[in-house]
N, C-alpha and C positions, 0 to 999 in steps of 0.2 A: 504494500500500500504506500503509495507517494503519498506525503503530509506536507511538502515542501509548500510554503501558502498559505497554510492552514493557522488561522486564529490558535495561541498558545495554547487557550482555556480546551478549544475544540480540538486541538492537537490531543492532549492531557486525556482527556475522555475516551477519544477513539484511540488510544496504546494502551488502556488501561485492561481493553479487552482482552489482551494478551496475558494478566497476572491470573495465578492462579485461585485468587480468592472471590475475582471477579467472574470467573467462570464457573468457581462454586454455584456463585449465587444465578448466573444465569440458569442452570444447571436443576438446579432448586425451584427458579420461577417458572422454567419450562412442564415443569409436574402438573403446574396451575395453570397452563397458557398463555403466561404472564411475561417479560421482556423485560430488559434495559434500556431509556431513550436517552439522548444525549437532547437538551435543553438546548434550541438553536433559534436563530434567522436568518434568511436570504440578505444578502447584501448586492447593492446595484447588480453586479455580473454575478448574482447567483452564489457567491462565496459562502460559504459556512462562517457565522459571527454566533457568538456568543449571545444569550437571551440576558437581558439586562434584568435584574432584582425588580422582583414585584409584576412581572410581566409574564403573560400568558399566547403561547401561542396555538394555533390548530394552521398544519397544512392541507392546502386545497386547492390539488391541479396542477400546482407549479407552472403556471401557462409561463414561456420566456425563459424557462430555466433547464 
């Protein structure tokens, strides 16, 4: 996986899936149906940005990205 670009925060989140305590837990949620999201937004060219404190997002369609 290239990260070269990639927001620190959002960098940090997607290598983290590689630790083995992280996979426990996926591991674990997959019993329930359940996942791991990484907390994000689109940035003008579609870039992975960080979701700012207090803010809620739902993706929809990604038209442009």
């Amino acid at each position: 996986m290239n990260l070269n670009g990639i927001h620190p925060d959002v960098r940090r989140a997607m290598e983290a899936i590689e630790l083995p305590e992280v996979n426990t837990m996926l591991q674990r949620l997959a019993k329930y149906g359940l996942g791991i999201s990484v907390p994000h937004m689109h940035g003008t060219d579609c870039q992975f940005l960080p979701l700012p404190d207090g803010m809620v997002a739902v993706e929809d369609g990604l038209a442009g990205c």
